[in-house]
C-alpha positions in Angstrom: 0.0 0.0 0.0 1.1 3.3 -1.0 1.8 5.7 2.2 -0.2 8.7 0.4 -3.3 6.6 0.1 -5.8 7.2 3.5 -5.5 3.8 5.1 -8.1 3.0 7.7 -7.0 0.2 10.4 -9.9 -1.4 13.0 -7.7 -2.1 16.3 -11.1 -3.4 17.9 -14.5 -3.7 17.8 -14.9 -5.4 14.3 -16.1 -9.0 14.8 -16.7 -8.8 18.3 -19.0 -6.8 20.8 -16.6 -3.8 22.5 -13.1 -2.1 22.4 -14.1 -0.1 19.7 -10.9 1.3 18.2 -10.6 2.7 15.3 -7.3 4.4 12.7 -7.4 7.0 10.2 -4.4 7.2 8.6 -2.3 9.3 6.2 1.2 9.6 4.9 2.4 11.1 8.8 -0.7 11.7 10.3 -3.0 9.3 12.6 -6.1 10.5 13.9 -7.5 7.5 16.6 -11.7 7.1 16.9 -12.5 5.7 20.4 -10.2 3.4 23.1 -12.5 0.8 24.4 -12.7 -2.2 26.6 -14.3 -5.1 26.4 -15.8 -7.6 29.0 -14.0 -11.0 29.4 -16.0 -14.0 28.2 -16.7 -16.9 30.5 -13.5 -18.9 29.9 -11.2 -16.3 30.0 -10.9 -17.0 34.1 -8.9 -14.2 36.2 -9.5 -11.4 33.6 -11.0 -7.9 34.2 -11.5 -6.9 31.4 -9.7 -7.1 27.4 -8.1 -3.6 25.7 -7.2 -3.6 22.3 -3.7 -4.5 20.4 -2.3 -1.0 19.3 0.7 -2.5 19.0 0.4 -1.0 15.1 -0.1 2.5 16.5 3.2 2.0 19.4 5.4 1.8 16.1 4.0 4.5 14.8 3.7 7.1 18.5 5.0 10.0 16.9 2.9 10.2 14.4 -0.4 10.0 16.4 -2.2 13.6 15.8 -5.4 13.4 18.4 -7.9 10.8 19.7 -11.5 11.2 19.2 -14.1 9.8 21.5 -17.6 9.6 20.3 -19.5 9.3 23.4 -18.5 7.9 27.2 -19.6 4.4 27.4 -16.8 1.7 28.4 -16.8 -0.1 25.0 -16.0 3.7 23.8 -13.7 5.3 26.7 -12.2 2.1 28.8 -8.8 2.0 27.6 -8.4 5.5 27.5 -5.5 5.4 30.5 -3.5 2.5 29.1 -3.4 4.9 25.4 -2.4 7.8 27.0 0.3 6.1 28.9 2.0 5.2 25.4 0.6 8.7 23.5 1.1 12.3 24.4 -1.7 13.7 22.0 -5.0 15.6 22.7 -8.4 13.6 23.4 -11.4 15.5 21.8 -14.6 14.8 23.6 -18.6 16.8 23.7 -18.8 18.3 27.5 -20.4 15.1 29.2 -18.1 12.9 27.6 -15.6 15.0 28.7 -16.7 15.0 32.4 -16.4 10.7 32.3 -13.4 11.2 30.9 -11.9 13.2 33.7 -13.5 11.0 36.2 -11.9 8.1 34.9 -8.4 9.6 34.2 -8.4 10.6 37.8 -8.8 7.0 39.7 -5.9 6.3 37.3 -3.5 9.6 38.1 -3.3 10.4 34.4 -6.0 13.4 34.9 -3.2 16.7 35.2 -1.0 14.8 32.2 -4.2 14.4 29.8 -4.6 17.0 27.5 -8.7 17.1 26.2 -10.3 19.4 24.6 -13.6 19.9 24.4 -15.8 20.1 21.3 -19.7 20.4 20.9 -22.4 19.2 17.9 -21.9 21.0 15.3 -18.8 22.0 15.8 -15.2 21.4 14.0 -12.0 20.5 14.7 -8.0 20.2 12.5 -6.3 17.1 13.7 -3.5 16.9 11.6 -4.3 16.5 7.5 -8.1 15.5 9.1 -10.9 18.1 9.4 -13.5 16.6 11.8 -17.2 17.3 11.9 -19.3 16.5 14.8 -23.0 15.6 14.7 -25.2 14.7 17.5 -26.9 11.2 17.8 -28.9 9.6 19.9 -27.8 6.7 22.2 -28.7 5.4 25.7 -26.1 8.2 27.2 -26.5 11.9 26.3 -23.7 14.1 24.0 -22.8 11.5 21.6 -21.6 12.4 18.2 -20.7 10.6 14.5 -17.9 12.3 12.6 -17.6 13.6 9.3 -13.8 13.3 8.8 -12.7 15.7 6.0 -9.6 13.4 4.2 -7.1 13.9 1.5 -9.6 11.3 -0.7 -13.0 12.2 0.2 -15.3 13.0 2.9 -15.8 9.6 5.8 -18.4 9.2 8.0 -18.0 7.2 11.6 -22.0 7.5 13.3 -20.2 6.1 16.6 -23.3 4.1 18.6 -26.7 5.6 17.4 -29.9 5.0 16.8 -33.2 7.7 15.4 -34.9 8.2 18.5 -37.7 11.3 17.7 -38.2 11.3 21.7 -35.2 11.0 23.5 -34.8 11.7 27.0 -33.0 14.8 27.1 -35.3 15.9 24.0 -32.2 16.1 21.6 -32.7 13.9 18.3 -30.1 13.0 16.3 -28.8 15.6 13.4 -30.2 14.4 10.5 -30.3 17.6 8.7 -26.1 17.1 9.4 -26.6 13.8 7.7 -28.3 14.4 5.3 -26.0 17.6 4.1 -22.8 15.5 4.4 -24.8 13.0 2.0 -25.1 16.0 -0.2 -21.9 16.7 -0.1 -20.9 13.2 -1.6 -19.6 10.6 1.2 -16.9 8.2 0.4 -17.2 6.0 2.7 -19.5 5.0 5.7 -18.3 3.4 9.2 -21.6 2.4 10.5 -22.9 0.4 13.7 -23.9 -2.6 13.2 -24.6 -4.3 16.6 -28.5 -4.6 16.0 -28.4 -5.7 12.1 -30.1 -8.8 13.0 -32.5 -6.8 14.8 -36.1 -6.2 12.1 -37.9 -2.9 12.2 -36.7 0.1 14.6 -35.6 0.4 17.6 -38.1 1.8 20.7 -37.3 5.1 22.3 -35.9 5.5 25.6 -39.6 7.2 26.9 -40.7 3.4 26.6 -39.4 3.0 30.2 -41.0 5.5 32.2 -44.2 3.6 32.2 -42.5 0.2 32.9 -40.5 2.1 35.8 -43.8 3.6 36.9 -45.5 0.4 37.2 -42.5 -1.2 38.9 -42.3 1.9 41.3 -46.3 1.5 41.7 -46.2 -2.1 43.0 -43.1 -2.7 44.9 -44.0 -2.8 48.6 -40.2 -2.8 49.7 -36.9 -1.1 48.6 -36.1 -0.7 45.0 -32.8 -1.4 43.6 -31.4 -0.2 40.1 -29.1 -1.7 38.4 -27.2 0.0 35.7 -24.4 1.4 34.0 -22.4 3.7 36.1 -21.9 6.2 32.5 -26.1 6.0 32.1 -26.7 9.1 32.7 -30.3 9.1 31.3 -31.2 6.2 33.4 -30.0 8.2 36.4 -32.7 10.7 35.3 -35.3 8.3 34.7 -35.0 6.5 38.1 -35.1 10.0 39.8 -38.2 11.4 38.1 -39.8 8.1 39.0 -38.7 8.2 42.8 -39.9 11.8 42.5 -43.7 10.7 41.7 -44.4 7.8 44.2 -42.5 9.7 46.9 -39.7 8.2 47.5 -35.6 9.4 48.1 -33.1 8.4 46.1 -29.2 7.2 47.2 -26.2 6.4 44.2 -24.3 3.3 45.8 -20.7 2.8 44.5 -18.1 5.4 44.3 -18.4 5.1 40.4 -22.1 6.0 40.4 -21.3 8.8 43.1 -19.0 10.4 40.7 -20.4 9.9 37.6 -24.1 11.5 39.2 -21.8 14.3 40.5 -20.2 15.2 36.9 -23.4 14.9 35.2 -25.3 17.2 38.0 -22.3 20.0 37.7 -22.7 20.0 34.0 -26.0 19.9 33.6 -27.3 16.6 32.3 -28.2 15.4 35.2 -31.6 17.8 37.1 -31.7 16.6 40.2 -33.6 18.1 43.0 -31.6 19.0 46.3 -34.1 17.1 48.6 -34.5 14.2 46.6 -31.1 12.3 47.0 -29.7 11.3 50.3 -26.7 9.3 51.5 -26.7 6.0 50.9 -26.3 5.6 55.2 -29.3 7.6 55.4 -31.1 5.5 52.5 -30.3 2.0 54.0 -32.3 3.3 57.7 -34.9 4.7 56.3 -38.6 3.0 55.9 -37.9 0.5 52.7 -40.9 2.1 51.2 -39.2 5.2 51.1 -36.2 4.9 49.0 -34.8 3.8 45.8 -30.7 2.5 45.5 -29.2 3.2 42.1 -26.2 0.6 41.8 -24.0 -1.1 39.3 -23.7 -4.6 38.3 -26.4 -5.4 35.6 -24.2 -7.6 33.9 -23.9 -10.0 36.7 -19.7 -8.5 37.4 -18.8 -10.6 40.5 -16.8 -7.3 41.7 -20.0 -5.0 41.4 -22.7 -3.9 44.0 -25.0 -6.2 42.2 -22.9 -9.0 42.1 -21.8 -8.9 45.6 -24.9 -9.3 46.6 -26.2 -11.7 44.9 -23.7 -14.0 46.7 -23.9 -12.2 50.3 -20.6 -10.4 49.9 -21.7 -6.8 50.0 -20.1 -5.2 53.6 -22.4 -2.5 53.6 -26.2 -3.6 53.6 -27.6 -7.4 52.1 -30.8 -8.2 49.9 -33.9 -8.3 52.2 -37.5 -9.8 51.2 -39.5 -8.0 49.4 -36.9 -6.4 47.7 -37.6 -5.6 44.5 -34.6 -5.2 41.9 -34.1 -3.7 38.5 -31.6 -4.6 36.2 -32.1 -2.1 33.2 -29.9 -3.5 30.6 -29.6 -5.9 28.1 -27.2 -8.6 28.6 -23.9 -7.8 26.8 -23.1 -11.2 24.4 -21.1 -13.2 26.3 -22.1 -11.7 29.2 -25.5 -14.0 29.5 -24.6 -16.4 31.6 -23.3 -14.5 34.7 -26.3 -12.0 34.0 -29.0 -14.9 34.2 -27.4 -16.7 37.4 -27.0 -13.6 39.4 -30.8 -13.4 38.9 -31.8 -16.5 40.1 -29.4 -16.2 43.3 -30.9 -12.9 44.3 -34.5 -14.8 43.6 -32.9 -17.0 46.5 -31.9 -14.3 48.9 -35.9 -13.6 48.1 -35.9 -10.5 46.0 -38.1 -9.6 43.6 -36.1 -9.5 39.9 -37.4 -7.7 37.0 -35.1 -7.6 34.2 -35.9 -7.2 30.3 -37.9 -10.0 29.4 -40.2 -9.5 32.1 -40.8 -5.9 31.4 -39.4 -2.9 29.0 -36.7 -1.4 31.9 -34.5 -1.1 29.3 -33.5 -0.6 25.6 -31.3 -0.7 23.2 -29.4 2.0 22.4 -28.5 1.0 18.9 -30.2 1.1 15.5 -32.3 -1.6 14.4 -32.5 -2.7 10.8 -34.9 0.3 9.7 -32.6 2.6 11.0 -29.4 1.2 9.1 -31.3 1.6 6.3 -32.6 5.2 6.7 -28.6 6.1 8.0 -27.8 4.5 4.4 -30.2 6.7 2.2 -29.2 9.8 4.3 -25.6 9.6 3.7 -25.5 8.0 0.9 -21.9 6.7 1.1 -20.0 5.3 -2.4 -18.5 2.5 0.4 -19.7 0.9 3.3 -17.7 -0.5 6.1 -20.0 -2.3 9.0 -18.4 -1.6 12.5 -19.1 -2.4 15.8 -20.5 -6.0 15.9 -19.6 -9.2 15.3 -19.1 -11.0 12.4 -22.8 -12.1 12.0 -24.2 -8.5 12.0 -21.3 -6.8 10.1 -22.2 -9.4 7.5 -26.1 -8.8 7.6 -25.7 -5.0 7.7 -23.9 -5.4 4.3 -27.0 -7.5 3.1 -28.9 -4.7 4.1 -26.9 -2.6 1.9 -27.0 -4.7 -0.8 -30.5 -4.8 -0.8 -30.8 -1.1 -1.2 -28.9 -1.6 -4.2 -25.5 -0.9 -3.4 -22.7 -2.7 -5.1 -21.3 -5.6 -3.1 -17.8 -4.5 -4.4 -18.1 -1.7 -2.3 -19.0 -3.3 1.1 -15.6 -3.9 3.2 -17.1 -6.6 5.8 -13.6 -7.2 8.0 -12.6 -8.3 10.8 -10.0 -6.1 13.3 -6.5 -5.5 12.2 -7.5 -5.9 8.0 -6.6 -2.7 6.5 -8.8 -1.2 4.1 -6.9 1.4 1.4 -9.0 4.3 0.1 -7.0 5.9 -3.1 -8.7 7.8 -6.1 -12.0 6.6 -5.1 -10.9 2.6 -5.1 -11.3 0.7 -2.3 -8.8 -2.0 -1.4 -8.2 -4.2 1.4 -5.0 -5.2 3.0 -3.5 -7.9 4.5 -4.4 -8.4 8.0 -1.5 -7.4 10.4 -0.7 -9.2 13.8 -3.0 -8.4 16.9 -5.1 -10.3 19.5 -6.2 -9.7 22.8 -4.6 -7.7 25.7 -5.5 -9.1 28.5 -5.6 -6.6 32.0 -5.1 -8.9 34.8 -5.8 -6.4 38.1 -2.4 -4.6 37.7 -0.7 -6.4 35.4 -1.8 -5.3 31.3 -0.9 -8.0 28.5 1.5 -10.1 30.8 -1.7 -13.2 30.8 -1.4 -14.7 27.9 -3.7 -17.0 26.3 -1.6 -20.0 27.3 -2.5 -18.7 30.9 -5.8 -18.4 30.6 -6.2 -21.7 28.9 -4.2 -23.5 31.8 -7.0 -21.5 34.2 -9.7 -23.5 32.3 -7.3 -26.5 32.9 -7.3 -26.0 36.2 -10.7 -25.3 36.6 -11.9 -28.7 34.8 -9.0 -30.8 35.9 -7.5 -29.6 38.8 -3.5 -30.5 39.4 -1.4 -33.1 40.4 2.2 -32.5 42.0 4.4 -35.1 42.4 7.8 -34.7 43.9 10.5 -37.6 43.8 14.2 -38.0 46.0 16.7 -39.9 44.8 20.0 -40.7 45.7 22.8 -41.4 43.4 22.2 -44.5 42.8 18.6 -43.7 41.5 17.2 -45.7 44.5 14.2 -43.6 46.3 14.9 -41.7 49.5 11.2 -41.7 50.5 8.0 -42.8 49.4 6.6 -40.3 46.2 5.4 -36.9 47.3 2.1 -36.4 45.5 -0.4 -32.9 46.3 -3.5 -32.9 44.0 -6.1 -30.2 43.9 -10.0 -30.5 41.9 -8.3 -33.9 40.4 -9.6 -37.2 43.0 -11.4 -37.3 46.2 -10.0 -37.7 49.2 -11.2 -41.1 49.2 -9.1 -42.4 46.2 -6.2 -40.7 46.8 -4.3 -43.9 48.1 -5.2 -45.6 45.2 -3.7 -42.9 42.8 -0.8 -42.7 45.1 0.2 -46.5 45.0 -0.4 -46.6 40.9 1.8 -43.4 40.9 4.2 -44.9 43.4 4.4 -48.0 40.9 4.9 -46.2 37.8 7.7 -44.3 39.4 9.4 -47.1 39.8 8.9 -48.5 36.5 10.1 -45.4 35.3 13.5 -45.9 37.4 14.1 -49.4 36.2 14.6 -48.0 33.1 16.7 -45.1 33.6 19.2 -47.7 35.5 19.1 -49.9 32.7 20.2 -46.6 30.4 24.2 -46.3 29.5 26.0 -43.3 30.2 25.1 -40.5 32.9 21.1 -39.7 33.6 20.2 -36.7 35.0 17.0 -35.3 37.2 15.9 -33.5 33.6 15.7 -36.6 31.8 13.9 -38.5 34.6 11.8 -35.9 35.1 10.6 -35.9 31.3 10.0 -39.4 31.5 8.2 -39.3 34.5 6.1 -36.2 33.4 5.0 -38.5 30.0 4.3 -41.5 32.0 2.4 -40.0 34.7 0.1 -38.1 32.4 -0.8 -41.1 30.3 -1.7 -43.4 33.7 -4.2 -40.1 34.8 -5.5 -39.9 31.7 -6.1 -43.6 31.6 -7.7 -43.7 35.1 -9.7 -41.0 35.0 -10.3 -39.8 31.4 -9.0 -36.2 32.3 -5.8 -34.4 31.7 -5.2 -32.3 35.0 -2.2 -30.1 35.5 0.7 -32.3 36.0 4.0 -30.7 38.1 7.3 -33.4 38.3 10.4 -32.5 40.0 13.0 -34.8 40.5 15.9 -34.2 43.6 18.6 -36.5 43.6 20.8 -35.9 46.4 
């Protein structure tokens, strides 16, 4: 690929659900969309969460002109502290954005270093060769925005998250007069969401949950708990004008809610009367009738409020009966599983669970399949590149856009780190470069492996057996075999392993004395290590971890 073409690089977010990261790039300039996160799935044990592999923009550092984040969700804003500890350029983002931002940067010390600017709808800005345009759109948080990025070759459009809600919360629809002029104008090419493609007909407005939290509000007879995202600042609003009507006070529990609320009330997108919220101390004495806890954890995170108590680990206050409990989200994919059994086990602690199926408390912040098509007809892009989603919808959303009648030579369905070439209106794609996942294992970032995490899943089926052998000289045992096992056999059949490993040790020691020349413990030790895993696989069908260390003394 020529340098002088505009080269445009997914780090993340292309054939999988989160760390959106995207790279616009040309000749010396790089302008960087979004620096997400993404939740761990179910086998990946030990992790917190997964950034992406910008390994492709650490080679290039210097030439890194800005970073633009379209709104401040954690898919969107995550990894924001692990980029700026390998960039030193400026992070564009609308006010409330802004304020998450800084809130974040802070826990992480990185706040006084950053360098962000702040930027509004409708506004512009020069990051290097790029001219950016920002639009509004809705989502499920306020102040998001899609770009109109001004290049060498031709005008791109990234929409971020959206979707064409005509009654949003904070009564701010999304720009399509913006949208509709930049289609004028003659798009290139358009990055578009595609996380509901699969999804028929449009997506409900965020008003839909008023009357589902009224009705909940109506009928529970004890405390209420919310569960949501810490950055859902329109929930936050939601839950307070419906505390507000059935007369009730309202308490944030988690230092992330806290902060967030905080931000969003100094800046204005959160109107929250003075009287209305009280200290979660103050909540938790108060006549259950009486108050409403806003918390995190709808995705079932065994670290959050939610999650702690679910399993009675929460140090501050437990479920009671007759709690009643909202979780207003939709499980992430992936996330289904922890989601679904921290339901049942707060069922068991004998709270009352609504969640989405049961009633609209929440929905989706993303265009359905009506939606991709109107975004299509408005911008009218020459190209089409499907983002955010996995594989299955990226495809789908370019079968949408084939059946409006665009060319299927000029839908770019890839997967992240495939390079996609944009020179004199021809569209090419590259070969993919090297990149995976970076794992962030509490402090330590990209020093788990997948080899670790596979021998976690190891451990976690199989468990481990240790066995530790003295010899003297001679090769004759010192002492009976020293064998620890963990998850492998019950207590109960431990002497039995121990006398089948005891006699395959000494098979194993007939025949290194039988062997000419010098033996070492490394050359025992791989023989032991070979023969001991075939006899546990033979005995019990499994293949636990197997540690051998041979001492001859």
């Amino acid at each position: 690929m020529r340098s002088s073409s505009l080269k445009i690089v997914p780090i993340g977010g292309l054939g999988e659900i989160g760390k959106n990261m995207m790279v616009y790039e040309y000749e010396d300039d790089i302008l960087i969309v979004d620096t997400g996160i993404m939740f761990p799935e179910n086998d990946m044990l030990g992790i917190d969460y997964i950034i992406p592999d910008f390994q492709y923009l650490i080679d290039r550092a210097d030439n890194v002109r800005g970073i633009i984040i379209t709104h401040g969700h954690e898919d969107h804003t995550g990894a924001i502290a692990h980029v700026l500890e390998e960039f030193n350029a400026p992070i564009y983002a609308t006010p409330l954005t802004r304020g998450l931002l800084e809130v974040k940067l802070a826990r992480s010390g990185l706040l006084n270093s950053a360098q962000l600017v702040t930027v509004n709808a409708g506004e512009k800005v020069r990051v290097g060769v790029f001219e950016v345009e920002f639009a509004h759109v809705c989502h499920s948080i306020p102040d998001g925005v899609a770009l109109g990025i001004n290049t060498p070759e031709g005008l791109i459009v990234h929409t971020g998250d959206y979707k064409f809600d005509h009654t949003p919360v904070d009564n701010w629809p999304t720009d399509y007069a913006k949208l509709s002029e930049w289609g004028g104008r003659g798009v290139l090419a358009l990055l578009a969401d595609s996380t509901n493609a699969d999804t028929p007909g449009w997506t409900p407005s965020e008003r839909v949950i008023d009357p589902a939290f009224d009705e909940v509000f109506r009928n529970a007879e004890g405390r209420i708990l919310v569960a949501s995202f810490a950055s859902l600042i329109s929930r936050m609003e939601q839950v307070a004008k419906a505390a507000m009507n059935h007369g009730r006070k309202m308490a944030f529990v988690g230092t992330s809610m806290r902060e967030n609320a905080k931000m969003a009330t100094q800046l204005g997108y959160l109107d929250l009367p003075e009287d209305l919220i009280v200290p979660v101390e103050q909540a938790l004495n108060m006549n259950p009738k009486e108050v409403v806890l806003m918390c995190t954890g709808s995705q079932g995170e065994p670290t959050s409020i939610m999650g702690r108590l679910a399993t009675g680990r929460n140090r501050q206050f437990d479920v009671e009966e007759g709690d009643t409990i909202v979780l207003s989200s939709h499980p992430i994919p992936g996330n289904e599983e922890s989601v679904y059994r921290t339901i049942n086990k707060l069922f068991q602690r004998g709270a009352n669970v609504i969640y989405e199926p049961i009633m609209p408390v929440h929905v989706s912040g993303h265009a359905s399949q009506e939606e991709m098509k109107l975004m299509l007809h408005l911008v009218r892009p020459k190209f089409l590149v499907p983002i955010h989603g996995e594989l299955r919808h990226l495809r789908q959303h370019g079968k949408l856009a084939e059946q409006l009648g665009m060319d299927p030579h000029n839908i770019a369905v890839v997967e992240n780190g495939t390079p996609i070439e944009f020179e004199d209106e021809i569209m090419t794609i590259g070969n993919r470069i090297p990149g995976g996942y970076v794992f962030v294992d509490g402090s330590r970032v990209g020093d788990v492996g997948p080899a670790v995490v596979r021998e976690r899943g190891n451990l976690s089926r199989d468990g481990f057996v240790s066995l530790n052998v003295l010899l003297d000289k001679d090769l004759v045992q010192r002492r009976d075999p020293h064998i620890i096992t963990r998850g492998y056999v019950y207590k109960d059949d431990l002497a039995d392993l121990m006398l089948d490993i005891d006699h395959q040790v000494e098979a194993v020691l007939r025949q290194a004395k039988q062997q000419k020349g010098k033996v070492d413990e490394v050359d025992i030790e791989k023989d032991l290590e070979k023969s001991i895993r075939k006899l546990l696989s033979e005995k019990s069908r499994r293949r636990p971890l197997l540690f051998t260390r041979v001492d001859i003394v």
